[in-house]
Residue, then its C-alpha position, 0 to 999 in steps of 0.5 A: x632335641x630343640x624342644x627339649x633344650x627350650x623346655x630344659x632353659x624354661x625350667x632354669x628360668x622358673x627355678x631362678x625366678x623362684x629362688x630370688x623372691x627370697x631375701x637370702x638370694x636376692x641380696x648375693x644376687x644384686x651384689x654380685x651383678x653390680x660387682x667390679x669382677x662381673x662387670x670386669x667379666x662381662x667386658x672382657x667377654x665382649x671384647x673377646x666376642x668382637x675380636x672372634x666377629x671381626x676375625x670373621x668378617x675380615x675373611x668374607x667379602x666386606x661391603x665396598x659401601x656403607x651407608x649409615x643413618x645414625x638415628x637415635x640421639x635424642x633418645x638416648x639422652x632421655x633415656x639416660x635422663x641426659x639433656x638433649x644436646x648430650x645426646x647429639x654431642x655423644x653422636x658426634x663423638x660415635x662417628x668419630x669411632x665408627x668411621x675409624x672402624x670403618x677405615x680399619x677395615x678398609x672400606x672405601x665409601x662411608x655415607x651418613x645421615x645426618x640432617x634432612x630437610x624435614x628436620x630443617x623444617x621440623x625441629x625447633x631452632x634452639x635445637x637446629x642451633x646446636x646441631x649447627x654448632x656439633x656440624x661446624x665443630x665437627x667438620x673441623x675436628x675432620x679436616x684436621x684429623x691426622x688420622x683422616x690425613x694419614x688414611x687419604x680420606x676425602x670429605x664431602x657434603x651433599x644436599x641442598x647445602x645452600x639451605x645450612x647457615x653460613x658457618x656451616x657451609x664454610x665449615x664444609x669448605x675447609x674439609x673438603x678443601x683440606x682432603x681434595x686430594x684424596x681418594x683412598x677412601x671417601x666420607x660422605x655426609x648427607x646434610x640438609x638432604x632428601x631423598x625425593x628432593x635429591x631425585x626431583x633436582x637431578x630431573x629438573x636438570x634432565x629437563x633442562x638440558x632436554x628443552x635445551x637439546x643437549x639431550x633427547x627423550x630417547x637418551x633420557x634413562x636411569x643412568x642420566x638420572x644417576x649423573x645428576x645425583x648429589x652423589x653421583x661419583x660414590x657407587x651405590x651403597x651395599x649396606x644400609x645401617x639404621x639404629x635406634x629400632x625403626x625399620x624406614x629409610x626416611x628419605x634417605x637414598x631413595x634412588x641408590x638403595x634399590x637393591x641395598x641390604x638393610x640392617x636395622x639393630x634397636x641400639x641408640x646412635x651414641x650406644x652403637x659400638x664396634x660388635x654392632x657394626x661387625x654384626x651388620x657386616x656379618x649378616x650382610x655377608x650372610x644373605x644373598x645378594x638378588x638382583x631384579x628380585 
């Protein structure tokens, strides 16, 4: 039957790519897919597709954690011909609607990658400026968002935050001074971060406290370790989100996301919509969660 059905859709397609060599066709074609009407069709059919998605969802068990590393600004600037600090600027934006997406659901803990120490090293400074500015401007924007009051957020930063300019750090500052309190939910942004360095401090302080004898070499074990991450009061994530069609972790919570599911979708960052994330979830909820293997 499957066969069939693949045989039937390869006849219509033939048939279609026949029919629109001919001007005749060719022109209704092109006007109808560029019509008010279509575009009106098509995204009121998304609209009512996601709804259906987060229907669905809602009724399986959501993840406790998400973790997203928000990959592909820069390319979507180029591929909409935009300048590149447009692309970071629309990626700023996105999280702005998918941590309210996020919180809408009621997950607790939101972590993001947003710069790690090879873009600090690697990126040329007139980009690393403009980050700098979307960082500080953002984390302002955060620490006075109603809606992040409203919902009992807390904000916070980890990494080798010493190594972000002054402006920056202050920036931090602020929101997690504004948002101390709470604990309904937690937002964590990964910045100047690395996964290796992340594990080599947290070692560094092991031994310390080993030469020291506060702790023996028996003692010393993964739960030790986990203490001393920069993230160590936020649980492991359930769910890692990347965008933008690669399939690595790129240093990113190397020692937390040992049996995290991965989700990698081909869309840009700034294109992510809220049908992206509830297909995430969604497949999430699907597979089966296997420990030790």
């Amino acid at each position: 039957m499957g066969r069939q059905k693949r045989s039937f859709g390869n006849m219509i397609d033939g048939i279609a790519k026949w029919l629109l060599k001919f001007r005749i066709v060719v022109i209704p074609a092109r006007y109808i897919s560029n019509s008010r009407f279509t575009w009106s069709l098509v995204s009121r059919t998304d609209r009512i597709r996601t709804r259906r998605l987060g229907n669905r969802i809602i009724n399986e068990e959501l993840p406790n954690h998400i973790s997203i590393i928000m990959d592909g600004n820069r390319r979507f600037a180029w591929s909409n011909k935009l300048k590149r600090e447009i692309g970071h600027f629309r990626g700023k934006e996105k999280l702005k609607e998918v941590m309210e997406w996020v919180l809408n659901l009621e997950i607790k803990y939101l972590t993001v990658y947003a710069l790690s120490t090879e873009n600090i090293n690697e990126r040329d400074p007139e980009e690393l400026e403009s980050l700098y500015d979307l960082y500080e401007i953002g984390l302002k924007e955060i620490a006075d968002d109603h809606f992040i009051h409203s919902k009992r957020v807390k904000v916070q930063a980890v990494g080798r935050l010493d190594e972000l300019p002054e402006r920056v750090r202050n920036a931090i500052k602020i929101a997690e001074e504004k948002t101390l309190d709470y604990s309904d939910f937690i937002f964590t942004v990964c910045l100047a971060y690395g996964g290796r360095e992340e594990i080599v401090d947290a070692v560094k302080e092991v031994a310390s406290d080993h030469a020291e004898g506060k702790l023996s070499l028996l003692d010393i074990n993964s739960d030790e370790i986990s203490s001393r991450l920069y993230s160590a009061e936020i649980p492991d994530p359930d769910l890692v989100i990347r965008t933008s069609g690669e399939e690595r972790i790129s240093n990113f919570l190397l020692w937390q996301i040992a049996y995290s599911e991965l989700y990698f979708t081909d869309v840009h960052w700034p294109s992510f919509s809220r049908n992206n994330l509830y297909e995430a979830i969604e497949s999430y909820q699907y597979r089966r969660r296997k420990y030790g293997k």
